[in-house]
C-alpha positions in Angstrom: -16.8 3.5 -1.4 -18.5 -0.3 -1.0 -20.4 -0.9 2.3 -18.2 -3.8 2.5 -14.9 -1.5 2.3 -16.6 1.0 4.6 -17.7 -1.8 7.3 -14.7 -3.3 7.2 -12.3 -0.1 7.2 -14.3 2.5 8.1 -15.1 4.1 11.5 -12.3 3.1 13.4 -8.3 4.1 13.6 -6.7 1.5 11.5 -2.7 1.1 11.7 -1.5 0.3 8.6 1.9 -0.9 7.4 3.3 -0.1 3.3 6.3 -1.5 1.9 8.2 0.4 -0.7 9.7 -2.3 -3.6 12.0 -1.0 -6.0 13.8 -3.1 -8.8 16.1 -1.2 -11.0 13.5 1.6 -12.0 10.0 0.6 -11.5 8.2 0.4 -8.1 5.6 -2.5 -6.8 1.8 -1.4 -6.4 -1.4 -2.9 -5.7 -4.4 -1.7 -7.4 -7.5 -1.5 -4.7 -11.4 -1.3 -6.0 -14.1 -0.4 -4.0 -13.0 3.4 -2.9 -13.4 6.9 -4.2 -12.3 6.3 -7.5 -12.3 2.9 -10.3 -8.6 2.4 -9.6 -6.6 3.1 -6.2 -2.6 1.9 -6.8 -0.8 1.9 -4.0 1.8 0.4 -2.0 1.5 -3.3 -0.9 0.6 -3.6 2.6 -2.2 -3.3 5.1 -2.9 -3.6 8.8 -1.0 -4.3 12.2 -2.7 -6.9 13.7 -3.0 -6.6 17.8 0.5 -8.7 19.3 2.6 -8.3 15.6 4.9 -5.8 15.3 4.7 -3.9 12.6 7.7 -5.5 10.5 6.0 -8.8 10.9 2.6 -7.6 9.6 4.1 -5.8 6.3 6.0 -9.3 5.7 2.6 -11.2 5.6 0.3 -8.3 3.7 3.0 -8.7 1.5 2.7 -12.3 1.0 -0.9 -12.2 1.2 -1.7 -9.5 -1.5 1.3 -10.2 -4.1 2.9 -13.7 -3.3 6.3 -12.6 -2.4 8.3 -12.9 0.4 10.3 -9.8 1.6 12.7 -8.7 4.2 11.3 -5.7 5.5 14.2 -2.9 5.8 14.4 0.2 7.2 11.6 3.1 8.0 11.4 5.6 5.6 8.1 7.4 6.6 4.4 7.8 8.1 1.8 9.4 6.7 -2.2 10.2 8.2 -5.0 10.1 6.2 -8.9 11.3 7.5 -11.4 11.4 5.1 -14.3 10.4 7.5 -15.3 7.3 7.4 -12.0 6.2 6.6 -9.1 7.1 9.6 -5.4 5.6 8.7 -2.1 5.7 10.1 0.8 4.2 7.6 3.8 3.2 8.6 6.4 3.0 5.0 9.0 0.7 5.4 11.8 0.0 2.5 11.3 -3.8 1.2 13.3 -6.1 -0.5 12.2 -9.2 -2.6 13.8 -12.1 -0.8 11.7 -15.0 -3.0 8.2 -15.5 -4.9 6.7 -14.4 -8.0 4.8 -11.5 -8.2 1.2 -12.5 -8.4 -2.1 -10.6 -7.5 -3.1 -11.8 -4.0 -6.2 -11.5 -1.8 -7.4 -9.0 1.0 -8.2 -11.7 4.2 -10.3 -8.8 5.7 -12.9 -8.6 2.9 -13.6 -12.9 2.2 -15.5 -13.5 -1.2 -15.8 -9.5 -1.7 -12.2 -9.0 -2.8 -11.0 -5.4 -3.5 -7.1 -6.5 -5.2 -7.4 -6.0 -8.6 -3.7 -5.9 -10.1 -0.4 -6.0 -8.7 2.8 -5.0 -11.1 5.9 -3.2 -11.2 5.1 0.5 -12.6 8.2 2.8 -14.3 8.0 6.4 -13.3 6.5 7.7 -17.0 3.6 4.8 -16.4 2.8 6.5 -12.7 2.9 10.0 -14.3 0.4 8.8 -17.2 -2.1 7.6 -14.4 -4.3 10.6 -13.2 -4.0 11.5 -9.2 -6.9 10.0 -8.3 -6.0 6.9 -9.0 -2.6 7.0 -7.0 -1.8 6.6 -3.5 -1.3 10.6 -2.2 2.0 10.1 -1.3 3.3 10.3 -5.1 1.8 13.9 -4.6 4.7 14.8 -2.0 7.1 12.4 -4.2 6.2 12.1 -7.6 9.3 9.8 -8.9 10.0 6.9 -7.7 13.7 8.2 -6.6 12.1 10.6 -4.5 9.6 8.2 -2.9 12.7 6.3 -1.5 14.0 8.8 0.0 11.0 10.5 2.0 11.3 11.0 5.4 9.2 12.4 7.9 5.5 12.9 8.6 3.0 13.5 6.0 -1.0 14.8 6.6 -2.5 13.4 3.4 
């Protein structure tokens, strides 16, 4: 992990919203540097900001870190991460692409030190050829993208 990633991120609860995209068979992720491993791909989203509900703040990480505007649909899921210094709470919400073109975006928090890498659709065979480490750890409880859609409940990652 970066000391900018860890003095932005770390040492504090952060709330954190992740929108779920699916288009026919291939699911939206970010890829994040500047953590454990070279590649991180995950979810679009980030954090609540104080006084924005959390529906509101997935619609702007969205816009912010891939350029498209979504209508954010219903809650699928939460999940908890600890792995000291990093402390998260994610909120999943189901997203649809309402305009835009997917583009890789920028991470506000970080200013010049940028951490979005690549943002693209992936198919489920491309997500299984990427080793875990490089994935979200939510595709260990749903490893297709099917299944990710439908998760519900509460997961300790």
């Amino acid at each position: 992990m970066t000391s900018r990633v860890q003095e932005v991120f770390g040492n504090k609860l952060r709330v954190r919203v992740c929108g779920i995209c699916i288009q026919g068979d291939q699911i939206l992720l970010a890829d994040h540097t500047g953590l454990a491993s070279p590649h991180f791909w995950a979810p679009p989203g980030g954090g609540v900001q104080f006084g924005e509900s959390a529906k509101a703040a997935l619609a702007r990480e969205f816009k912010e870190e891939t350029g498209l505007v979504v209508e954010v649909r219903d809650f699928l899921f939460a999940c908890e991460f600890i792995q000291i210094p990093l402390h998260a709470i994610e909120l999943f919400f189901e997203v649809r692409i309402t305009s835009g073109k997917v583009a890789t975006g920028i991470d506000p928090e970080m200013g010049t030190q940028q951490i979005i890498r690549e943002v693209r659709f992936f198919t489920e065979n491309q997500i299984r050829n990427l080793p875990q480490a490089y994935l979200h750890s939510i595709f260990r409880e749903a490893p297709g993208i099917a299944q990710i859609s439908r998760l519900r409940g509460y997961f300790k990652l």
